[in-house]
N, C-alpha and C positions, 0 to 999 in steps of 0.2 A: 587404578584410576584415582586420583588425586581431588582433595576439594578445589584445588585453581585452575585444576584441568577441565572439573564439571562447572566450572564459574566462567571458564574462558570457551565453553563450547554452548551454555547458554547464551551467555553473551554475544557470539558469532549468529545464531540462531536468531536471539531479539534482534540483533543489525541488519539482517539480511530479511527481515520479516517486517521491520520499519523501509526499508528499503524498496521494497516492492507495491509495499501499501503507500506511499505517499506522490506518487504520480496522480490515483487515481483522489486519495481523501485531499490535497492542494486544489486543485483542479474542481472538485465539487464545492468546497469553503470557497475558493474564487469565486463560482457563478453563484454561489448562494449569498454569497457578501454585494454581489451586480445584484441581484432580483432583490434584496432586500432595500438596495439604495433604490432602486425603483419603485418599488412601491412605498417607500417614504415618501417620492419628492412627488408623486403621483395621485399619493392616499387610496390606492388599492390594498384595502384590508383581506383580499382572498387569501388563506393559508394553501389555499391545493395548489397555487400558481408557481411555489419554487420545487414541487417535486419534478413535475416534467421538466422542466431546464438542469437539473441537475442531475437525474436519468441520464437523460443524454449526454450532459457532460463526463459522467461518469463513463459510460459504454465508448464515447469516442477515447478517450483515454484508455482504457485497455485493446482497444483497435490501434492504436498509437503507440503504445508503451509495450504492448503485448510481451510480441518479440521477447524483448529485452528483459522483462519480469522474466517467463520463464525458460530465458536462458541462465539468468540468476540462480533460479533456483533449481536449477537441473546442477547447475555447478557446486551448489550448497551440497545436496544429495550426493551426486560425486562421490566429493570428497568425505562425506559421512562414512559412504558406503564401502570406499578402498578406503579407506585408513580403521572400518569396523575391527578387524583383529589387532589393531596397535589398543581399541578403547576396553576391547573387552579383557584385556592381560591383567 
């Protein structure tokens, strides 16, 4: 096991970990960036107002993305797991 072996299997790992996290952290920054211009133009100073919109947007997003995340990373795993005796040589 090689240092660009373990640089390029980190790597694949951050990608696919950026990957699956960014449906659901997009998606919460969108509606927090909507409630925040709300209450600018509004002058609603409540802080507790952008947790529940952003909850939700989060949980619909993994009802939406789900799926697809973790078929991602069932496929990451995979291939970890059948290629384990090429890593461990």
């Amino acid at each position: 096991m090689t240092q660009a072996f373990v640089v390029h299997l980190g790597r694949e790992a951050l990608t696919t970990v950026l990957m699956v996290s960014a449906p659901m952290l997009g998606l919460g920054l969108l509606v927090g960036i909507l409630v925040s211009i709300f209450q600018a133009t509004t002058q609603i100073q409540e802080q507790t107002l952008t947790f529940i919109p952003k909850i939700v947007a989060v949980l619909v997003s993994v009802v939406i993305f789900g799926p697809w995340m973790l078929a991602r990373l069932v496929d990451f795993t995979t291939n970890l797991l059948t290629n384990l005796h090429i890593y461990i040589r």
